[in-house]
C-alpha positions in Angstrom: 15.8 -181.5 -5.3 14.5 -178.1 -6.4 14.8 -176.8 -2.8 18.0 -178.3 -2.7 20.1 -176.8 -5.5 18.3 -173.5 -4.4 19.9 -173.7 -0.9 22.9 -174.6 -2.1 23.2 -171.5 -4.6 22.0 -168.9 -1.9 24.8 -170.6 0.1 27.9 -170.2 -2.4 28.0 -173.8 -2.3 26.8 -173.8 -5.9 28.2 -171.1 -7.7 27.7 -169.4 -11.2 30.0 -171.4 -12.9 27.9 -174.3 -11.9 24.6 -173.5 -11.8 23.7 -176.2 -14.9 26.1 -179.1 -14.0 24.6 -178.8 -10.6 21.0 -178.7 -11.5 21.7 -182.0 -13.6 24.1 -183.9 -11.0 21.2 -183.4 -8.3 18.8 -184.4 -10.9 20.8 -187.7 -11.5 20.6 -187.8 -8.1 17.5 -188.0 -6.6 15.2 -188.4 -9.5 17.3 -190.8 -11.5 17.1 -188.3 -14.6 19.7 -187.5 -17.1 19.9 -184.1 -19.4 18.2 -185.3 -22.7 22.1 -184.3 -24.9 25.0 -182.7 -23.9 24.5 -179.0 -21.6 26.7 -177.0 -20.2 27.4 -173.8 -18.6 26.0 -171.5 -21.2 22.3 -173.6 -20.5 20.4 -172.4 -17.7 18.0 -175.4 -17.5 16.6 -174.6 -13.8 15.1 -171.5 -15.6 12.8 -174.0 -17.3 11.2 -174.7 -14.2 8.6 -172.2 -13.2 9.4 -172.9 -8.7 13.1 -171.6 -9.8 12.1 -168.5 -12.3 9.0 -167.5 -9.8 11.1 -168.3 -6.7 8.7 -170.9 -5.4 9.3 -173.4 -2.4 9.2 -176.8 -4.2 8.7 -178.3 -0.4 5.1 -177.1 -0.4 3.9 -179.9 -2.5 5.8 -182.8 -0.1 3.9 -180.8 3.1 0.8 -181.0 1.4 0.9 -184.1 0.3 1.3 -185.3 4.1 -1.2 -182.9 5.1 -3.6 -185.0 2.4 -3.5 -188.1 3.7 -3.3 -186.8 7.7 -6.7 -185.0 6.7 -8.0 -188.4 4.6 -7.8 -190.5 7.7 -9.0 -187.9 10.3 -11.9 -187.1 8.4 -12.6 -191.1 7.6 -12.2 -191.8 11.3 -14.6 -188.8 12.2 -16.8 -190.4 9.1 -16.8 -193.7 11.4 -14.9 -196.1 8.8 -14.0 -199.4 9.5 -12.4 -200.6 6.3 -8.7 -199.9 5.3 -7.9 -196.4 5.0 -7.3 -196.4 0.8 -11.1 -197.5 1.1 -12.8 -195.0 3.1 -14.9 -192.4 1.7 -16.5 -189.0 3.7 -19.1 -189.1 0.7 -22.2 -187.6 2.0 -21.0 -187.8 6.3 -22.6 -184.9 7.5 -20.0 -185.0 10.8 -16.8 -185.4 8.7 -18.3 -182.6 6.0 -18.8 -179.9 9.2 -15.7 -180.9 10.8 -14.0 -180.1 7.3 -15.8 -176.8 6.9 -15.4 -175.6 10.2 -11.8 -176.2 9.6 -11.9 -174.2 6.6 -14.1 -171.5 7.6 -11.1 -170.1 9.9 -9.1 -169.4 6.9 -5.8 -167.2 7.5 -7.8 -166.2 10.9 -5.6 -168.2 13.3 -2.5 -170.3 12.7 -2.4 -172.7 10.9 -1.4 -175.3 14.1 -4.6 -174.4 15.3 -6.4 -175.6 12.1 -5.1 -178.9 11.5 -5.7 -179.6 15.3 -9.5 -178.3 14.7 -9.6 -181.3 12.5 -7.2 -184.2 13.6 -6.9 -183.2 17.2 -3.0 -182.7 17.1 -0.8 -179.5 16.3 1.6 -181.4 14.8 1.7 -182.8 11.2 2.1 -186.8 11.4 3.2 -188.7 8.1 2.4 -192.2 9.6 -1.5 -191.8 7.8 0.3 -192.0 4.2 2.1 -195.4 5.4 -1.8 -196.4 7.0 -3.0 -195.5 3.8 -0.6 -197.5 1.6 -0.3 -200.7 3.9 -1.9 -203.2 2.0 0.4 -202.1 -1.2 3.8 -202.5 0.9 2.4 -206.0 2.8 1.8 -207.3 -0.9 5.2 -205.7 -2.4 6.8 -207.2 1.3 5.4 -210.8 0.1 5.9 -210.6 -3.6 10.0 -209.8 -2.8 10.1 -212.8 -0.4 13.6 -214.6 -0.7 14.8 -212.1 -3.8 17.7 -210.8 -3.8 17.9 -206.9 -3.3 18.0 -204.9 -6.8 17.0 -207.7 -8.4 
């Protein structure tokens, strides 16, 4: 959302006049949230958010968070676990612990393509391990909204 209404300012789409009403219409949007009382134009609420004053990318934290769990189960497969992937552990593994550091050791040294395939044997980031990890969860909330009818 943050990336968004950033885009859309550098753009024009979002102009001046509409910096706030913007920022809270996305808001609404995607996160469900409504401004607390009344703002308007003479509020610059995106301000209060450090990614906006600092010029941050917001989208770091959702590549890092698929990054996470891509790392999670490469590192529980190298670890040889069996058990669902929201169980495993690379606690003490000696082979998942030097795969990890050798990984980190190249540092800014090479891209980073070349990093994440040092450690999951692909170049390319792959989203599927957060739905491995959270399987169980969305089989139980699949069988728990059996026969319901949607929104519910």
């Amino acid at each position: 959302m943050i990336d968004k209404w950033r885009w859309e300012v550098f753009s024009g789409q979002i102009t001046p006049a509409n910096y706030n009403k913007a920022w809270w219409d996305l808001r609404l949007k995607y996160q469900g949230v409504a401004p607390p009382m009344g703002r308007d134009e003479s509020d610059f609420d995106p301000a209060a958010k450090y990614h906006v004053a600092a010029n941050v990318p917001y989208a770091r934290y959702f590549l890092a968070d698929i990054l996470q769990f891509q790392f999670h189960r490469s590192l529980s497969q190298i670890a040889g676990c069996k058990e669902p992937l929201y169980r495993c552990s690379i606690y003490g593994n000696k082979e998942a612990g030097a795969r990890l550091n050798a990984m980190l050791a190249m540092g800014e040294s090479r891209p980073w393509q070349d990093e994440l395939a040092a450690l999951t044997g692909t170049k390319k980031m792959d989203a599927t391990a957060i739905v491995d990890y959270f399987a169980p969860l969305q089989k139980w909330l699949d069988q728990q909204n059996q026969g319901k009818p949607v929104g519910w």
